[in-house]
N, C-alpha and C positions, 0 to 999 in steps of 0.2 A: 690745101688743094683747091683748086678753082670749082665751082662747084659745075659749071659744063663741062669738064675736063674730068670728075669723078663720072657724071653720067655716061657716058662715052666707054671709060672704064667699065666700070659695071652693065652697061646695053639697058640703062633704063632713059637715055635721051628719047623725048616721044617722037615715034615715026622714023627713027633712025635704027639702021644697025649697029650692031655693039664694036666701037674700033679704039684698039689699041691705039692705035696712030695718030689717028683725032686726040684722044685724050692725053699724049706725049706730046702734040704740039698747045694742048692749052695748058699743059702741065708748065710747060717751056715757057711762054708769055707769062705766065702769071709768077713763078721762082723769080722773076727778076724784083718783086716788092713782096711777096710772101713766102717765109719761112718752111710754112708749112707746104706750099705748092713746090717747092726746092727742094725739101725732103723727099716728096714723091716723086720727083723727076729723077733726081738719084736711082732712087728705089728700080725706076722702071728702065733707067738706062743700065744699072747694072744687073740687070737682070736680062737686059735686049729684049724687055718687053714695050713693043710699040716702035722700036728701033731698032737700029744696029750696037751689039755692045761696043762698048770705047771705051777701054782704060783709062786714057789718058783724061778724057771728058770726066771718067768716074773721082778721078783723082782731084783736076783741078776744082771740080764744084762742092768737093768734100772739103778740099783746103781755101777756098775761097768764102764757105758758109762757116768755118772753122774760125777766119777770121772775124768772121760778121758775130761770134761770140755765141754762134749756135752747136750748146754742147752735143748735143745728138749728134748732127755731122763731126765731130769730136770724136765721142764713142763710136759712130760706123767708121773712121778712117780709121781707127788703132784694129778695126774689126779686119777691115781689109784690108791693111799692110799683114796682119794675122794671117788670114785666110791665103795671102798669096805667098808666104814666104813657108807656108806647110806644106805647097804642093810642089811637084818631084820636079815638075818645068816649069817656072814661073812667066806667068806672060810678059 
């Protein structure tokens, strides 16, 4: 996770207020060469935190970091094909 883009998360960037938003768009520049910053993008789009939720977004960057040989998005995609195939309407 980018580490201005955790601060922002958290509300400890100095002199700023605590934004979701902010910290989803540095989350977003920095997934594109860290792992780790991809992971938390996920996280926060599939939760529509700092955003709007988007499946489809949730899916391709699971199956896209899937490819890049990052098991974790591995194990969250098998999570949620899970998660969405339990519930009575699926989106």
């Amino acid at each position: 996770m980018s580490t201005i883009g955790r601060m922002y998360y958290q509300g400890t960037m100095p002199l700023e207020p605590q934004s979701y938003e902010i910290s989803f768009r540095y989350q977003s520049q920095a997934a594109e060469k860290d792992a780790w910053a991809a992971a938390e993008r996920i996280m926060m789009l599939r939760g529509g935190i700092g955003c709007e939720f988007d499946y489809g977004k949730v899916l391709q960057y699971l199956r896209d970091n899937t490819r890049k040989g990052d098991d974790v998005s591995l194990m969250a995609l098998a999570q949620f094909d899970r998660d969405r195939s339990n519930r009575k309407h699926p989106v």
